[in-house]
ZAMARGU-4260 file (C-alpha; in steps of 0.2 Angstrom, whole numbers, plus 5000, padded with zeros to 4 digits):
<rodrens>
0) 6079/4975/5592 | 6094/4967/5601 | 6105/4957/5590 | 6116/4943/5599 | 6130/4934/5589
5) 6142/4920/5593 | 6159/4919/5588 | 6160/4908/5575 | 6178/4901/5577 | 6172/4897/5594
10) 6169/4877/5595 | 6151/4869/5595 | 6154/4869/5616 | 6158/4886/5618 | 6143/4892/5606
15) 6131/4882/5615 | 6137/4889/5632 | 6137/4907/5628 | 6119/4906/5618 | 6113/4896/5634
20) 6120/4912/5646 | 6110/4926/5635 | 6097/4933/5645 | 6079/4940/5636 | 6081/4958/5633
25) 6071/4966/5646 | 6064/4985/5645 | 6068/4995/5659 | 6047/4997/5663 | 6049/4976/5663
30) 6063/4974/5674 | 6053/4987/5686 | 6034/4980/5684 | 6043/4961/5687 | 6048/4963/5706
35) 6034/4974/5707 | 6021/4963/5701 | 6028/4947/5711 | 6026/4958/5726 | 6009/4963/5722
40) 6006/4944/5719 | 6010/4940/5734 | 6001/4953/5746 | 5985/4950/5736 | 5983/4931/5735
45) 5992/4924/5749 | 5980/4916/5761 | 5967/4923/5754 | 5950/4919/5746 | 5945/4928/5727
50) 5938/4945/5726 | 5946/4960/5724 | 5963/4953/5722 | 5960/4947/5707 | 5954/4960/5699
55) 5967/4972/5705 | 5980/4959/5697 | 5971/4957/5681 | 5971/4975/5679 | 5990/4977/5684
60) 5992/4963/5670 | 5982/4971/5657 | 5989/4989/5660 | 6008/4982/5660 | 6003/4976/5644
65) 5994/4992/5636 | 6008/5001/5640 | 6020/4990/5635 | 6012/4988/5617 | 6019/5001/5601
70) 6007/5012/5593 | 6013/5001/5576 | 6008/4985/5583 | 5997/4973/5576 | 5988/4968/5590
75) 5978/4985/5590 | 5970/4983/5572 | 5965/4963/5579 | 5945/4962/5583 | 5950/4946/5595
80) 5963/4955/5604 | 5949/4970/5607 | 5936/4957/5610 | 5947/4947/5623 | 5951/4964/5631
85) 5934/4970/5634 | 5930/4951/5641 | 5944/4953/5652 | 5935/4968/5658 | 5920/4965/5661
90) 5924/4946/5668 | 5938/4956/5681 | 5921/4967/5684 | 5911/4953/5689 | 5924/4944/5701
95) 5922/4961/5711 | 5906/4962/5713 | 5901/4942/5714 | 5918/4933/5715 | 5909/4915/5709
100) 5919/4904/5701 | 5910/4907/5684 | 5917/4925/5685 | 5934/4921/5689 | 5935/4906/5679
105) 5930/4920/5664 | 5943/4932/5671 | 5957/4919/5670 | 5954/4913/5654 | 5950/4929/5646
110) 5967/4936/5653 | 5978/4920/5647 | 5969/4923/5630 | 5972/4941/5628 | 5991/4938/5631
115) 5991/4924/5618 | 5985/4937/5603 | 5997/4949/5612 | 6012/4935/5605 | 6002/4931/5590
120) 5988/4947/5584 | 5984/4936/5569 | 5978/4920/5578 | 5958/4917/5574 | 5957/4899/5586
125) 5953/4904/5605 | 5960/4889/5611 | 5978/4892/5600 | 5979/4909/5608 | 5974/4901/5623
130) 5991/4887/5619 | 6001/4902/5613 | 6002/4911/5632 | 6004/4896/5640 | 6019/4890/5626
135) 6027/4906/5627 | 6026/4910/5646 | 6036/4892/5649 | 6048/4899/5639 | 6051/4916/5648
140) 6057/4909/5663 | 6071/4902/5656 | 6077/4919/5649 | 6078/4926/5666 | 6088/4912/5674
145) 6103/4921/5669 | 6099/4939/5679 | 6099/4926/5693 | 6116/4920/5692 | 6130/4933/5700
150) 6141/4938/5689 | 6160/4933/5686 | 6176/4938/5695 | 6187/4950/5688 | 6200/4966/5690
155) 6188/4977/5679 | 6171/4971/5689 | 6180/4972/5706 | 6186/4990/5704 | 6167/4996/5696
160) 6162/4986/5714 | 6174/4998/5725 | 6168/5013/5718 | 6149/5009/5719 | 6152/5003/5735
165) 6162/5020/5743 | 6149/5028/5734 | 6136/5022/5745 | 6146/5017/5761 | 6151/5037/5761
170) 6134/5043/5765 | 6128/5031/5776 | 6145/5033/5789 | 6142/5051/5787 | 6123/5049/5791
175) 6125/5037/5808 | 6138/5050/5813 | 6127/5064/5812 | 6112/5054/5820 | 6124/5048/5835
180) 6129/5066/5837 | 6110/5072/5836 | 6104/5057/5850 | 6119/5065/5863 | 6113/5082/5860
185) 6095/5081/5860 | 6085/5072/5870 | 6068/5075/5862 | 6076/5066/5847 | 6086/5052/5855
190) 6066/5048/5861 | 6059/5049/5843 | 6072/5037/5837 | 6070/5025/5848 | 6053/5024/5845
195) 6057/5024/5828 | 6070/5008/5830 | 6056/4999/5842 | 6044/4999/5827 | 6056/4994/5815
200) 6063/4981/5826 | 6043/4975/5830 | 6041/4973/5813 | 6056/4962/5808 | 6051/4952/5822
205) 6033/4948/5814 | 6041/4948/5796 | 6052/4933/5799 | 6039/4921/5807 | 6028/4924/5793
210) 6044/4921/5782 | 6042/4904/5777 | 6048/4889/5762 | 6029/4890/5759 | 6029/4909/5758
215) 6042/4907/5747 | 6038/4895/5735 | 6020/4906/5734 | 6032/4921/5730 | 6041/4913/5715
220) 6025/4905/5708 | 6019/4925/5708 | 6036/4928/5700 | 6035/4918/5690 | 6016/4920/5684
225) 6020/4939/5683 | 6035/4938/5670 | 6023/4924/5661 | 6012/4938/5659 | 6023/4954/5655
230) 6038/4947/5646 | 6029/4939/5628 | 6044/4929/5617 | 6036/4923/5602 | 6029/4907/5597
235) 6026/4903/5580 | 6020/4886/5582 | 6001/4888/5584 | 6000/4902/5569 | 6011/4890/5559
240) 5997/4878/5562 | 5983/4890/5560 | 5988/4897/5544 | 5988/4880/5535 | 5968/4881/5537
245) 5956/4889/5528 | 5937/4895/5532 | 5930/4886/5516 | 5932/4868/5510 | 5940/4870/5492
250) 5942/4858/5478 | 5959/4854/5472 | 5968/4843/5461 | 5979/4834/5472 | 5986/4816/5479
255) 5987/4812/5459 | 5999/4804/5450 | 6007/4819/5441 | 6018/4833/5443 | 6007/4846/5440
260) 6000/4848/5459 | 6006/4854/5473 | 6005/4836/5481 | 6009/4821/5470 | 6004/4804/5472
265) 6013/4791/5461 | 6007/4774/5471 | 5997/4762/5467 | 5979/4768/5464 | 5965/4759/5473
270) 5950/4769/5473 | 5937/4765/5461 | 5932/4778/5450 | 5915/4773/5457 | 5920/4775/5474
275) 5912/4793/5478 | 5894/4789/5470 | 5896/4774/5484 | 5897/4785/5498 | 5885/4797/5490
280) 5872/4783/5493 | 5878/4780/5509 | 5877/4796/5516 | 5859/4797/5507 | 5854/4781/5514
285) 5859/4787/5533 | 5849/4803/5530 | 5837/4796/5524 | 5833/4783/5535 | 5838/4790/5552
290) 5827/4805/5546 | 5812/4794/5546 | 5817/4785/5562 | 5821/4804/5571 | 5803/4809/5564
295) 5797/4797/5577 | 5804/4800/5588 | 5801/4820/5587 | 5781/4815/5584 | 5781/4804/5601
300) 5788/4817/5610 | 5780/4833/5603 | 5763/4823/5608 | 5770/4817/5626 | 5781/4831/5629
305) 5775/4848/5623 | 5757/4849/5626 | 5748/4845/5643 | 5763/4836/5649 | 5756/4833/5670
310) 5769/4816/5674 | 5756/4800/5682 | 5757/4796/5702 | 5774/4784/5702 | 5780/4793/5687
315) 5802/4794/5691 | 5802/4810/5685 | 5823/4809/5689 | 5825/4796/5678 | 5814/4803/5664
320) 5825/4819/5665 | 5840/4811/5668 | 5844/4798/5659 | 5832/4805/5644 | 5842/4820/5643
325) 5861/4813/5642 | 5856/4802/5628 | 5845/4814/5619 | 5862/4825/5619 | 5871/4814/5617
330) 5863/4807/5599 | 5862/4827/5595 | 5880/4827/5594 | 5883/4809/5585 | 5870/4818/5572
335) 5882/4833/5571 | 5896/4821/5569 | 5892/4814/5554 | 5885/4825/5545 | 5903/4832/5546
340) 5912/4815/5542 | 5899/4817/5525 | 5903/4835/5520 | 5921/4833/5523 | 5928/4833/5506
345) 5924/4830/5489 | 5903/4827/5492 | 5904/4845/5494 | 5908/4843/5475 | 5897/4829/5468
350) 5885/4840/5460 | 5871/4823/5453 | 5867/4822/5470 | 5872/4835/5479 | 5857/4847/5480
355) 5845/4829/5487 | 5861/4827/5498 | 5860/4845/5507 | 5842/4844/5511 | 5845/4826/5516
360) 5857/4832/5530 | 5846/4851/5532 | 5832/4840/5538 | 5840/4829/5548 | 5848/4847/5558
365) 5831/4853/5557 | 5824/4837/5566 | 5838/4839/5578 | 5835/4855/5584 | 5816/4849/5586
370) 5824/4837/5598 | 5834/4850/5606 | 5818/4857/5609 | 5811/4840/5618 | 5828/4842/5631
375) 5823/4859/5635 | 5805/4853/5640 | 5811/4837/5649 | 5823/4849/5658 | 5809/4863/5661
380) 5799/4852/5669 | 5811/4843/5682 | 5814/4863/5685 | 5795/4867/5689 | 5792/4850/5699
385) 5809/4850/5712 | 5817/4866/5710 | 5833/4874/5702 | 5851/4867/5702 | 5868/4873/5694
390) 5867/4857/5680 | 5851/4862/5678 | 5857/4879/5673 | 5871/4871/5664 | 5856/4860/5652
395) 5850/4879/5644 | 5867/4884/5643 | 5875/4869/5634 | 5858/4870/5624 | 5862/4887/5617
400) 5879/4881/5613 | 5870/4865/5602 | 5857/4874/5594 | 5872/4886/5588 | 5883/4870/5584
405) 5868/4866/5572 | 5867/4884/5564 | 5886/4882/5562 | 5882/4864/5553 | 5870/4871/5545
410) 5885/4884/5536 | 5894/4870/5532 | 5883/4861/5521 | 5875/4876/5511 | 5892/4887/5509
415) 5904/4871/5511 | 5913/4881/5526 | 5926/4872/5535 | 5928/4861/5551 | 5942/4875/5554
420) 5928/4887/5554 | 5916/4879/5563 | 5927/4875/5577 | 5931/4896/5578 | 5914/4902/5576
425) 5908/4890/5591 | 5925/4894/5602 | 5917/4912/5602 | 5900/4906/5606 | 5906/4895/5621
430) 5918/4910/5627 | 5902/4922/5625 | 5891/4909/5635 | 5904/4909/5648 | 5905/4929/5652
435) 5884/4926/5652 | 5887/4913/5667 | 5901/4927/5676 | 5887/4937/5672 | 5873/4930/5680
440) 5869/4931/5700 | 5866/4912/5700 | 5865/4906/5718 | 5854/4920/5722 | 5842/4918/5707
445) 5841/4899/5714 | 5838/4903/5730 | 5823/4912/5727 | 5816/4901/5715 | 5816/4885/5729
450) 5812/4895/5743 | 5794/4894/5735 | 5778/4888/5746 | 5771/4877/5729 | 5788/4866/5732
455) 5784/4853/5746 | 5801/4847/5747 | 5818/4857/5749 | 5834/4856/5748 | 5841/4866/5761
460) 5856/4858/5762 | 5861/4862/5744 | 5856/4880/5746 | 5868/4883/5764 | 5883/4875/5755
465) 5881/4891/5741 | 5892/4907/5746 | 5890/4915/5761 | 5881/4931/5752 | 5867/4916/5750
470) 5862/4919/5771 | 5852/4934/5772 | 5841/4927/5757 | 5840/4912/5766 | 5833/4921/5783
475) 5822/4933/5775 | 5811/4918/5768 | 5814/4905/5780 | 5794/4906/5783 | 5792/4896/5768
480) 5800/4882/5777 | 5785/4879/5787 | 5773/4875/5772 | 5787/4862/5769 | 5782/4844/5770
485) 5802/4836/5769 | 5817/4847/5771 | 5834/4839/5766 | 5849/4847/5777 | 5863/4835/5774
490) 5875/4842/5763 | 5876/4837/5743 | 5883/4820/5740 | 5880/4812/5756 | 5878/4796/5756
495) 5864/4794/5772 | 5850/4811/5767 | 5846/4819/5784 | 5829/4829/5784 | 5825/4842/5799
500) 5807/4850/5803 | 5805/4868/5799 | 5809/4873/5817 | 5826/4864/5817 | 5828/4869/5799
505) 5828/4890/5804 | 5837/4886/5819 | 5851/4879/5806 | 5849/4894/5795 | 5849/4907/5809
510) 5868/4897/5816 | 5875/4899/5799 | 5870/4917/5798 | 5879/4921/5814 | 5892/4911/5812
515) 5897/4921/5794 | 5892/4936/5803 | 5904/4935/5816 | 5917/4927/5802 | 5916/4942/5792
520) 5917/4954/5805 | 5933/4946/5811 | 5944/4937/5797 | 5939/4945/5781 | 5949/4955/5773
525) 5951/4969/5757 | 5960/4957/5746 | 5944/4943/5746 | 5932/4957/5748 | 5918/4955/5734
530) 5905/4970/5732 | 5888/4956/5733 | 5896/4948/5750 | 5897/4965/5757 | 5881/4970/5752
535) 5870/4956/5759 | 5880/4960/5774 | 5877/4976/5777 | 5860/4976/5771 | 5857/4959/5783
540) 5863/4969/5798 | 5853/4985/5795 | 5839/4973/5797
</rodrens>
């Protein structure tokens, strides 16, 4: 490690000054994968859409940082840092073959996560690691301002810069010598040069157009997100935080008037010493009562919902779903809430009533997730009536992520486990939801599902604003459209909805199609180039 020291008879001025002028110790593999990654930055992403450039970068990341890492460090003997790394793995995998913006979403995260247990191996919060990288990579750039600046005048520096420089000027006056004396002498060589100097002369002239303050400004963002990436200085701040909290709620003497704790507390006293049995019965009379009100509800919808549901002529099957759905959540999570305000400290401890007050709270989670149920069939059926949608995707998923939430709940009642531990157990629940959605092949599962002769209405204009690789699914079961009764081609979020008879609707479909055929043939290039586009491609045209 590289110690630096200030001279202590120096003034506060000086000090400041020469601590401010301390660059970060770079590795001689840093200081060559920097320029090199801000170059790779910059040919892989500039103009360009997301595919195999990010992946490619990603890996460059992630091998930079392998590399880099000791044999002795403790980021190797950390399960998050090999679970991140294998996310970042697989998610890089799925931006090359689908390239939606679940995978690279997945990708990024994954990556900024990764470098964040990188700083700090013995973070356990996905969202600290997550804080950690960003904190620490904001701090890397000021380290390297100082290989910017050029260094001072001087009689020693200016005599190392006249040896250097005959050093190198000596070769090259000897080389154009030689080269001028080889173009008199032969003319088969004076040709090949000159072809040479056109080349290098025609590419100049197309580098400088395409050098501009935009082009520029896109370099140093690459720069500047490469060194973010490669050079870690540490930060405490989060782990400081982190190590503060425990995975159990534990009882302790504290906030007492006496010097035996860890905390003393010498003010005034105004609780009463009845004050807990008081919220016992609270707590007991909100179970209990909203338990009976939620039994209702559960029995009203179990005999609507789950059995022989078939909704009436006039029935607003949007609003039923709809606005049913966000409440039903939505009072999910206010049950969740409170059970946690509850069994935030000392009821965990009041043992007259404790044991009533757990099942209390079990049954009302219990009743909950019965009513998690309910969405999921509200949600099933708007699925089965008008077709498939990305929120109505995003229901299931969000449902995984609340029937978890109440398992979660469910630990902290019977094992007294902490709101620390269930904010990291269900961190890695929605991170493993999210490399599921990278996963998945969405838009063509969609697609499929409402191209379907029992639907009599389509939305075509939601399924022609998906990804292009969307197109040839589109043209291989357009003969659905004529058992269509109303097709919708105006785009999502219109304002006026435009519908289309099934002729005009393949004639729509068929213009798209060779419009991104022609598209691809053209302007695509390797950096955006995603293994799904190219396959419905190439499998369309072999058609």
């Amino acid at each position: 490690m590289t110690t630096f020291t200030v001279n202590p008879a120096a003034g506060p001025a000086t000090a400041a000054t020469t601590a401010r002028r301390i660059p970060l110790p770079l590795t001689a593999l840093q200081k060559l994968l920097l320029p090199l990654g801000a170059v790779l930055f910059d040919v892989l992403f500039y103009r360009q859409g997301v595919g195999l450039n990010l992946a490619l970068y990603t890996l460059f990341v992630v091998a930079a940082t392998l590399v880099g890492l000791p044999k002795h460090a403790a980021a190797w003997r950390s399960g998050y840092f090999r679970l991140l790394l294998a996310g970042t793995l697989l998610s890089a995998g799925a931006v090359l073959w689908y390239g939606s913006a679940a995978a690279w979403l997945a990708c990024v995260a994954s990556l900024v996560m990764l470098l964040g247990f990188v700083n700090q191996p013995h973070l356990r919060l996905l969202a600290f690691a997550l804080l950690t990288a960003l904190g620490g990579a904001a701090r890397v750039l000021p380290g390297l301002l100082p290989y910017l600046r050029l260094p001072s005048a001087g009689a020693g520096r200016w005599g190392r810069t006249r040896f250097y420089g005959r050093l190198l000027l000596a070769p090259l006056a000897v080389l154009v010598v030689f080269h001028f004396l080889f173009v008199l002498a032969n003319p088969r060589y004076e040709a090949l040069a000159g072809q040479v100097l056109g080349w290098l002369g025609d590419w100049l002239l197309a580098l400088l157009p395409a050098i501009s303050i935009l082009h520029v400004l896109f370099f140093s963002v690459g720069f500047a997100l490469t060194a973010g990436a490669l050079v870690v200085v540490p930060l405490h701040f989060f782990q400081d935080q982190e190590s503060r909290m425990g995975e159990f709620v534990w009882r302790k003497r504290d906030r007492v008037a006496s010097l035996g704790v860890r905390r003393p507390d010498f003010r005034n006293l105004n609780r009463k010493a009845l004050d807990l049995r008081k919220e016992y019965l609270a707590a007991l009379a909100v179970f209990g009562l909203v338990n009976a009100l939620l039994l209702v509800v559960n029995v009203i919808d179990i005999r609507w919902i789950w059995f022989g549901f078939v909704p009436g002529p006039g029935f607003d099957l949007t609003q039923f779903v709809h606005e049913g759905t966000y409440v039903l959540i939505f009072s999910i999570l206010v049950a969740m809430g409170i059970v946690l305000w509850f069994f935030r400290r000392n009821l965990n401890f009041y043992q007259p009533g404790l044991a009533a007050l757990r099942w209390g709270a079990t049954i009302w989670v219990v009743q909950n997730a019965v009513l998690m149920v309910s969405v999921g069939l509200r949600n099933y059926y708007y699925i089965q009536y008008t077709g498939l949608a990305y929120k109505r995707i995003g229901v299931y998923g969000f449902l995984l992520l609340t029937f978890f939430g109440l398992v979660t709940v469910l630990l902290k009642i019977w094992q007294r486990r902490s709101a620390f531990a269930l904010v990291r157990l269900n961190s890695l629940a929605a991170y493993g939801l999210l490399l599921l959605l990278a996963l998945g092949n969405w838009e063509i599962w969609i697609a499929r599902y409402n191209l379907n002769a029992r639907f009599g209405t389509l939305d075509l204009g939601f399924l022609l604003e998906m990804p292009a690789r969307v197109l040839p699914e589109l043209a291989a079961r357009q003969q659905v459209l004529d058992g269509m009764s109303r097709i919708i081609i105006s785009p999502p979020g219109s304002y006026t909805e435009e519908t289309a008879p099934p002729a005009e609707a393949r004639a729509l479909i068929q213009r798209r199609l060779a419009a991104w055929q022609l598209n691809y043939k053209r302007q695509r290039t390797w950096q955006s180039w995603t293994g799904a586009e190219s396959a419905a491609f190439y499998a369309d045209a072999s058609q």
